[in-house]
C-alpha positions in Angstrom: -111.9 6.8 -40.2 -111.8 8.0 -43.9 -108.2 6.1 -44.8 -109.9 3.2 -43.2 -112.8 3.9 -45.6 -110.7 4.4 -48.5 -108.4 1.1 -47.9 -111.4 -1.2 -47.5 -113.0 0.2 -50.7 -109.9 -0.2 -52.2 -109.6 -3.6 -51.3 -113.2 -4.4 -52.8 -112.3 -2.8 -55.9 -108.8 -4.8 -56.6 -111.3 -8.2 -55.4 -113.0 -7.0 -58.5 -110.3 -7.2 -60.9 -110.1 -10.5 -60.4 -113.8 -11.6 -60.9 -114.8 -12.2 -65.0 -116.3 -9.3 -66.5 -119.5 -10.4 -67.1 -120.0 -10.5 -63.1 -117.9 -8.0 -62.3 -120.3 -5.4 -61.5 -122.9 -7.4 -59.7 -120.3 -8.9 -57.2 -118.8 -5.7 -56.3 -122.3 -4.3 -55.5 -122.7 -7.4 -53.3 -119.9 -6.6 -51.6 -120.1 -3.0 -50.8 -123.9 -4.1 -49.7 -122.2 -6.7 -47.3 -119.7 -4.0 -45.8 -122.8 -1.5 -45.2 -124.7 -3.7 -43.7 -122.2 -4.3 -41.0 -120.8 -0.4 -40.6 -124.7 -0.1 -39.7 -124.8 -2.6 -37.1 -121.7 -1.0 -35.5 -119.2 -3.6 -36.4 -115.8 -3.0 -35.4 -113.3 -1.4 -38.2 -110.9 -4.4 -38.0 -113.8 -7.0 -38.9 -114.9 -4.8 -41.4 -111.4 -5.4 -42.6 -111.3 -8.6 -42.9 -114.9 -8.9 -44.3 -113.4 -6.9 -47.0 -110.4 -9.3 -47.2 -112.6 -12.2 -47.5 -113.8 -10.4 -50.9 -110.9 -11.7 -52.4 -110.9 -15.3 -51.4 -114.4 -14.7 -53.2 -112.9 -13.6 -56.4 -110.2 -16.5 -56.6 -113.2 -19.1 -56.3 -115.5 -17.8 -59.2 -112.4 -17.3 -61.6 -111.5 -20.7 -61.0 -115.6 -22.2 -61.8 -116.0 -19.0 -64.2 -116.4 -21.4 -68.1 -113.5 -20.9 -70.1 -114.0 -19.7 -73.4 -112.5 -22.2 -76.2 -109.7 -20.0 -77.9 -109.9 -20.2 -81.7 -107.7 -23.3 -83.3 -104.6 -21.3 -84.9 -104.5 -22.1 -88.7 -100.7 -22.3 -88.7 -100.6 -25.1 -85.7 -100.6 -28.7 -87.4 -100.5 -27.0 -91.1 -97.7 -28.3 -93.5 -96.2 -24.8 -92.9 -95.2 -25.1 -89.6 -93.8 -28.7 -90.5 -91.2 -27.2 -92.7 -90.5 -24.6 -90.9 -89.4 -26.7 -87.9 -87.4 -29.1 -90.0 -85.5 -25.7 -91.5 -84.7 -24.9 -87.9 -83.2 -28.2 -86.9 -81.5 -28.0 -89.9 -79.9 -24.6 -89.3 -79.4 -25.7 -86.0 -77.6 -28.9 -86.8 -75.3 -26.9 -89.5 -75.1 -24.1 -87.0 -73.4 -26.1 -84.7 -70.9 -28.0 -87.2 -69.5 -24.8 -88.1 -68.5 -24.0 -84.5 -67.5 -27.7 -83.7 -63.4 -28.0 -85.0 -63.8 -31.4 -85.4 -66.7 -31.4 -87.9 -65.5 -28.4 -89.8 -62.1 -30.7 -90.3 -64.0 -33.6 -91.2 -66.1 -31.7 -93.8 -63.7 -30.2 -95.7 -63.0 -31.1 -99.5 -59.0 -30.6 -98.9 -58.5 -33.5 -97.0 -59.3 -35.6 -99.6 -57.3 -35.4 -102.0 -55.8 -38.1 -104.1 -51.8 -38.3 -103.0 -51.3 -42.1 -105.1 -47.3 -40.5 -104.7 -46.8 -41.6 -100.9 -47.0 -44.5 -98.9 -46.0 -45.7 -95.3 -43.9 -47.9 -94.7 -43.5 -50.3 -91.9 -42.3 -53.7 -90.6 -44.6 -56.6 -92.6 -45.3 -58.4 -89.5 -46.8 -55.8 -88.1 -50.6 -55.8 -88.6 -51.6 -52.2 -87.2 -51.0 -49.4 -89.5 -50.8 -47.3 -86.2 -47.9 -48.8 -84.6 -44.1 -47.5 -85.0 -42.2 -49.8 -86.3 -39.5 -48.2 -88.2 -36.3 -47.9 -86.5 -34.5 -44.0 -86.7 -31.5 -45.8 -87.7 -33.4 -48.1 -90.9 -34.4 -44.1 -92.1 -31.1 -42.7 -92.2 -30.1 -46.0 -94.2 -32.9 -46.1 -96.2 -32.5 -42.2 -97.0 -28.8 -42.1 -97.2 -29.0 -44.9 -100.9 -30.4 -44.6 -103.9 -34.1 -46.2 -104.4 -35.1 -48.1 -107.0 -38.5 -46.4 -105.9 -38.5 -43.9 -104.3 -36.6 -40.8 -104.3 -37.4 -39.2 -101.0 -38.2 -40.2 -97.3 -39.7 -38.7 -94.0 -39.8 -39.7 -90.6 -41.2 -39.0 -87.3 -41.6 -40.6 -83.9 -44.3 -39.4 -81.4 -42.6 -38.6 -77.5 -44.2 -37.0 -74.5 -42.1 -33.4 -73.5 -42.4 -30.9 -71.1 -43.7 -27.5 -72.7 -43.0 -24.1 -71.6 -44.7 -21.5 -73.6 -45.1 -19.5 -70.5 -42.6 -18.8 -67.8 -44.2 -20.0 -65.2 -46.5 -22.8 -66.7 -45.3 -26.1 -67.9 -47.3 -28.9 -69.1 -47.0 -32.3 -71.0 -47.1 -32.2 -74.9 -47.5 -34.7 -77.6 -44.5 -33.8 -79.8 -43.9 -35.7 -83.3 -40.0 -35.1 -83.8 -39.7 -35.3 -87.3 -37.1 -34.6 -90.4 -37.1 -31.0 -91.6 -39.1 -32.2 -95.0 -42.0 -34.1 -93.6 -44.5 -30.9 -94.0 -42.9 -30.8 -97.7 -43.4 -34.1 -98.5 -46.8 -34.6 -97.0 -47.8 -31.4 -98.8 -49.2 -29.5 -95.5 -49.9 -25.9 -95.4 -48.3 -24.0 -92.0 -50.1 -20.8 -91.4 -48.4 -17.4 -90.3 -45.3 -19.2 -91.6 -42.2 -16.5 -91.2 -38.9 -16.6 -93.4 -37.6 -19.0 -90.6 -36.3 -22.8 -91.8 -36.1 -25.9 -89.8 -35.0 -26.6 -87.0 -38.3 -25.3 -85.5 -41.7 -26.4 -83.9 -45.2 -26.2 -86.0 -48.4 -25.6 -83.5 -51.3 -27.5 -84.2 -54.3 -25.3 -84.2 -55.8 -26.5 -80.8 -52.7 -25.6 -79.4 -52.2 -22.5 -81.0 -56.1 -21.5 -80.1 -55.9 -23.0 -76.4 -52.3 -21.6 -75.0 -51.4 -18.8 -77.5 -55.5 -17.5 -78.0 -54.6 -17.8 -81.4 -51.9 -15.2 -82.1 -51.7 -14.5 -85.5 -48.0 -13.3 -84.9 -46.7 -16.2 -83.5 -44.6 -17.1 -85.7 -40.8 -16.3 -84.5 -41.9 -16.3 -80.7 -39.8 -19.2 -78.6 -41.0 -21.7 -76.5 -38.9 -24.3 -74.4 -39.6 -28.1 -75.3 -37.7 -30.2 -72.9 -36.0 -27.5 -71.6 -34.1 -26.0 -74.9 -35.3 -23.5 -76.7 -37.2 -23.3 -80.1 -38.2 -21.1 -82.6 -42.6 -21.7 -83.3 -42.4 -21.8 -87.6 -46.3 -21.3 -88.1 -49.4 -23.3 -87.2 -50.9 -26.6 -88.9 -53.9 -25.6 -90.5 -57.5 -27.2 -88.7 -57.4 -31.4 -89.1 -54.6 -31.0 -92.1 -52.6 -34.1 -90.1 -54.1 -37.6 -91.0 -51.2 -39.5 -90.1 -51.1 -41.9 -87.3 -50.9 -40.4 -83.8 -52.7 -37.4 -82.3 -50.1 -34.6 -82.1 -50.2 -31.0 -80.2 -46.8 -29.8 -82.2 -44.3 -30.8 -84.7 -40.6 -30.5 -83.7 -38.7 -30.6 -87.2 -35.2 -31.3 -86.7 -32.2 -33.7 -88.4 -33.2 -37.2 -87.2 -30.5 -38.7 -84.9 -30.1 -42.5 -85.3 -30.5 -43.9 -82.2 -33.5 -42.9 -81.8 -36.5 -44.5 -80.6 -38.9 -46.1 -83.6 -41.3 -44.2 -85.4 -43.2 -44.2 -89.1 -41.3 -43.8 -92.3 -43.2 -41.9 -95.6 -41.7 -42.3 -98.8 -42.3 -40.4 -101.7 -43.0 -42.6 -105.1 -40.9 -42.0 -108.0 -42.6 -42.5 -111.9 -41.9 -46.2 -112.1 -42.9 -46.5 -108.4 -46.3 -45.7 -108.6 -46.6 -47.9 -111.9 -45.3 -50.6 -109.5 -47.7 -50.1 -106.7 -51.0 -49.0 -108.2 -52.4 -48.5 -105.0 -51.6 -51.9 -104.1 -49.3 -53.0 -101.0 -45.6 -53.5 -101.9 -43.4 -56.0 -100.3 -39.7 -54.5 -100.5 -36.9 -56.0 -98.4 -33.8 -53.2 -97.2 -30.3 -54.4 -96.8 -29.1 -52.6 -94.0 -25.9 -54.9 -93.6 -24.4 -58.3 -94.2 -26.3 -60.1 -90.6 -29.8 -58.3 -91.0 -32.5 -58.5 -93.9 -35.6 -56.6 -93.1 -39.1 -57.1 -94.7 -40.7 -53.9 -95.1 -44.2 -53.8 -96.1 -45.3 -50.4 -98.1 -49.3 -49.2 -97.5 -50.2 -47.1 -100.0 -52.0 -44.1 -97.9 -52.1 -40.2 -99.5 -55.1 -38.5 -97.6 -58.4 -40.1 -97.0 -60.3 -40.4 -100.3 -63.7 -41.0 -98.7 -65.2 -38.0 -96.6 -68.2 -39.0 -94.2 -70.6 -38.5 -97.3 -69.8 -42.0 -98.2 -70.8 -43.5 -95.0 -73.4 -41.0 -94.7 -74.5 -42.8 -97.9 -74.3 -46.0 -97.2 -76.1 -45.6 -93.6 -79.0 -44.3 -96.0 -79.2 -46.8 -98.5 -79.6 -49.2 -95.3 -81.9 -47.4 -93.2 -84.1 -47.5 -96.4 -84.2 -51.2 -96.6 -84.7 -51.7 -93.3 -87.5 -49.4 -93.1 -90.3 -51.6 -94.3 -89.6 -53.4 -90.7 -90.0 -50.7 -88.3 -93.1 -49.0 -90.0 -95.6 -49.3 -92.7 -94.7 -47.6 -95.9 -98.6 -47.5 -97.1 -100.0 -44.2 -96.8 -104.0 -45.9 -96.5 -106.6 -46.5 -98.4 -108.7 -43.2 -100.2 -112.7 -43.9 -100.7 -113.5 -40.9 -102.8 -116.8 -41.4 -103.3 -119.0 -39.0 -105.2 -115.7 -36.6 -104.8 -112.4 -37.2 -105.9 -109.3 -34.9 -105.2 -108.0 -32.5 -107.6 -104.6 -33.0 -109.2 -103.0 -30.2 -107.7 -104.2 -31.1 -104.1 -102.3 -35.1 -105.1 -99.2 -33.1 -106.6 -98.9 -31.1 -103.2 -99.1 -33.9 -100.6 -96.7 -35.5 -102.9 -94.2 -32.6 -102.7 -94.6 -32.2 -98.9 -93.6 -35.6 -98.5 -90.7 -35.1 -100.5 -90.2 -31.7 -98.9 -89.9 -33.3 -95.8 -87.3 -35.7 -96.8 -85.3 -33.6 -98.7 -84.9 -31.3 -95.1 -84.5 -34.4 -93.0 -81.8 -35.9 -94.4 -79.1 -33.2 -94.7 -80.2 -32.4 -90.7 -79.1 -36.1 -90.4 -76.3 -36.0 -92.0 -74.7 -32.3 -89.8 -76.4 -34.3 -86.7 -74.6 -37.8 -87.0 -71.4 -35.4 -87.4 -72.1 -33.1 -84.5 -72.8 -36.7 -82.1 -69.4 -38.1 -83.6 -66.9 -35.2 -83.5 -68.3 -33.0 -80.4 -65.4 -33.8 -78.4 -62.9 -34.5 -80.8 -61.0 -32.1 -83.5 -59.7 -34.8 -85.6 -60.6 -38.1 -87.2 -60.5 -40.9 -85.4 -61.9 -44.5 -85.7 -64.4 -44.1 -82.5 -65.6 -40.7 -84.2 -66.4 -42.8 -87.0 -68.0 -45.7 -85.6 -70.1 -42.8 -83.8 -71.1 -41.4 -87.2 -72.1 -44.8 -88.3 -74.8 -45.8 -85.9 -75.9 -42.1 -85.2 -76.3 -41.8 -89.2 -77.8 -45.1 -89.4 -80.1 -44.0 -86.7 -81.8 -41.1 -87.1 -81.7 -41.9 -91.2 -84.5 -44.6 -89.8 -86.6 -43.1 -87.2 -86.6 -39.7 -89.0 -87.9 -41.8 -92.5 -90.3 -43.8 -90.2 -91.6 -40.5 -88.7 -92.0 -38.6 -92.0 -94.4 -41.2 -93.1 -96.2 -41.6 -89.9 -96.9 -37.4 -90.0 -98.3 -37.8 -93.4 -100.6 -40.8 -92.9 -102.0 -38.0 -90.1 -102.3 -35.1 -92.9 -105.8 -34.5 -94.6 -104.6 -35.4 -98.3 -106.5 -31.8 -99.1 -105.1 -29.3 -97.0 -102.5 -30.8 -95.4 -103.4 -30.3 -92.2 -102.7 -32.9 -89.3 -106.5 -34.6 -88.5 -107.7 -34.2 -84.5 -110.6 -35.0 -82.2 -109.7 -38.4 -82.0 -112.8 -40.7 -81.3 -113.2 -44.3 -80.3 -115.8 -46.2 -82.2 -116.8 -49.8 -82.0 -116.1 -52.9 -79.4 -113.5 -54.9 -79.5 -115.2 -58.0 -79.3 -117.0 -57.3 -82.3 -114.0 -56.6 -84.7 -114.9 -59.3 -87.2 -118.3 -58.8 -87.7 -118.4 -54.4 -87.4 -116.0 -51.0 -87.4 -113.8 -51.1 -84.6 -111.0 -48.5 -84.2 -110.4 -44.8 -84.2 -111.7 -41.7 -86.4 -110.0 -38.4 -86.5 -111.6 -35.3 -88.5 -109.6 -32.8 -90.6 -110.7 -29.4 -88.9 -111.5 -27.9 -92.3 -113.8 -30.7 -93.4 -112.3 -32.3 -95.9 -112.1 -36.0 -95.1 -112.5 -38.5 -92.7 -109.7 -40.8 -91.1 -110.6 -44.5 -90.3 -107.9 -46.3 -88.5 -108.7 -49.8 -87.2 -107.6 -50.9 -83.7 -106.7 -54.5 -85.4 -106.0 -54.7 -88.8 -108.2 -57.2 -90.7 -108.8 -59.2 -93.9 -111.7 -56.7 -94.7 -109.7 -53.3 -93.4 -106.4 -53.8 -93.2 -104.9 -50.3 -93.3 -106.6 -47.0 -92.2 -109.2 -45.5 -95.0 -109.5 -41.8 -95.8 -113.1 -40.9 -96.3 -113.4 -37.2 -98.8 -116.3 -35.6 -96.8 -119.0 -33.6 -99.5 -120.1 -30.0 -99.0 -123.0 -31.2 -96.8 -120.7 -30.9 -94.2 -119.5 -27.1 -94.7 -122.2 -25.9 -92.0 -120.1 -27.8 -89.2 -116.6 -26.5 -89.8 -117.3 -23.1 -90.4 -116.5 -20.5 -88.4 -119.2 -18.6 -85.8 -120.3 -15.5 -87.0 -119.5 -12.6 -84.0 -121.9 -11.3 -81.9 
């Protein structure tokens, strides 16, 4: 009888944990007055029970109608504060993530761009796509075998499918450039972990060297089977070094035999070369014999002079033009009336607009690179496109936003305005007020935006509130 006691009590007491605290106390009287009762009519134990049970369907009911108090408006939610501070996450978050992303930490780097005016490509004049072999193995070996009025040195390579072993019992398809011994020399490329060992020899790149060697540092020396010979690895092709035409996994450097299948010719520019060419293109015509005369057009190429800044750029300097058509560049009208804002308060909204901007646009600029190289870990003319319109993009809507979030900032505190209210009729838009009014909650101003912009208020009006209104905004002494 006494545990059946002390579990209904119990019961009654957890119902009252769940009751607000103002009414706590008078509920759980009610309760235990209610179980009394009925222990003095001789109700059963098991309906006394569940009269105790019912206690705490009672308490979910009047927590759910108990008033809620109104919690305190934060001062750092909507403040000019937390702005910033969330535009410096997306912006470490954006950088963040081009640091781990290969294919953006390639693309960013200074190296790459380098001026080489010493080397140009050569292929076949009719052709009209730098990226297509043209050059036969056999034109090389004549080509590099006489004396140049131009040039005084030539590399070649062609770009095959073989089967790779680098494990015993795993063997997979690779992109192999087979290429003369001096192509890294000539193109100037740095080989990492690079032993004592000379051509012939294969050079990793570094996604193969990270994804079926988990980047061995001491790899250099090591043999792996390409088309089932054997070859000494000679180092490893630092990140997005090779801007050359074709995507390569390794680079087998080896004499070039002459009947071999076509593939792209660089020539190295001698003094009087390089005066010829100027950067220009260079028509040059190779006698390889007395029945064939070949046209050979000459592309001046080096590296990439032009990082993604440039496009980054010009995406800007667009998305600034055409901002006037997606959004209104006016901030609104101020009615100061009897009170006028300082000159620091004007020189601070001022510098969080520009705050703003100056965050914005470098996030862009790691964003539009993240978006075009995510899922590549060189360049490539999709990844560019990609950085184009992603640039382009978020260069508009993230100018067009800055300026919507500070027409919504009080021009005094910075703070966005709330409590939105609608005033006025729609019908009567020509003849009275008709549109919204937002407060700033620390009772500076006023904002009037119309529903329809007219000849008479065409753009939304700040209105700088006087001291008058001080007793409404402050806070409620505690009691």
């Amino acid at each position: 009888m006494n545990s059946q006691r002390a579990l209904q009590n119990c019961i009654l007491r957890t119902a009252s944990f769940l009751v607000p605290a103002p009414q706590r106390q008078e509920w759980l009287r009610e309760w235990h007055g209610e179980v009394g009762h009925a222990r003095e009519t001789a109700t059963p134990a098991a309906d006394l029970t569940r009269i105790c049970l019912g206690s705490l369907k009672d308490a979910y009911c009047l927590g759910r109608i108990a008033p809620r108090e109104a919690a305190p408006a934060s001062p750092f939610r909507g403040s000019a504060l937390q702005c910033l501070l969330c535009l410096i996450a997306a912006l470490a978050v954006s950088y963040g993530f081009s640091r781990l992303l290969p294919g953006v930490r390639a693309e960013i780097d200074p190296s790459h761009y380098k001026v080489r005016p010493d080397l140009i490509l050569i292929q076949d004049a009719a052709s009209t796509n730098d990226a297509v072999a043209t050059i036969s193995a056999r034109d090389y070996t004549t080509w590099a075998s006489r004396r140049q009025r131009y040039f005084d040195e030539f590399a070649f390579y062609r770009i095959a499918r073989d089967l790779v072993s680098a494990d015993a019992n795993e063997t997979e398809p690779w992109t192999i450039a087979h290429a003369s011994p001096n192509l890294f020399s000539i193109l100037g490329l740095a080989v990492r972990f690079a032993s004592d060992d000379n051509p012939p020899g294969v050079v990793l790149s570094d996604t193969i060297w990270r994804r079926d060697f988990g980047a061995n540092r001491s790899i250099a020396g090591s043999e792996i089977l390409i088309a089932g010979r054997s070859v000494r690895v000679l180092g490893v092709v630092t990140e997005g070094a090779w801007r050359m035409p074709g995507r390569v996994d390794a680079w087998l450097l080896e004499p070039v035999v002459p009947n071999a299948r076509s593939g792209y010719m660089i020539a190295h520019l001698n003094p009087l070369g390089i005066d010829a060419t100027l950067g220009q293109s260079i028509a040059i015509t190779a006698l390889n014999g007395d029945e064939d005369d070949v046209e050979l057009n000459g592309v001046s190429f080096g590296e990439r002079t032009q990082g993604p800044w440039h496009m980054y750029l010009f995406t800007l300097f667009v998305a600034f033009l055409a901002l006037p058509a997606v959004t209104s560049v006016s901030l609104g009208e101020y009615n100061f009336s009897d009170h006028k804002p300082s000159r620091t308060s004007t020189v601070l909204r001022w510098s969080f607009l520009l705050a703003k901007i100056a965050l914005l646009l470098p996030t862009v600029y790691y964003t539009s690179l993240d978006i075009a190289y995510c899922r590549t870990t060189c360049y490539s003319v999709p990844a560019q496109y990609a950085q184009l319109a992603s640039s382009f993009s978020l260069c508009l809507f993230g100018l067009s936003w800055a300026l919507l979030d500070q027409r919504r900032r009080c021009p005094v505190c910075l703070r966005r305005v709330t409590h939105p209210a609608r005033v006025g009729l729609a019908g009567r838009t020509f003849l009275a007020w008709n549109g919204t009014e937002l407060i700033c909650s620390g009772g500076h101003t006023l904002l009037h935006v119309p529903a329809l912009p007219t000849s008479w208020f065409s753009t939304q009006r700040w209105l700088y509130l006087d001291t008058s209104w001080k007793f409404l905004f402050s806070a409620p002494n505690a009691s």
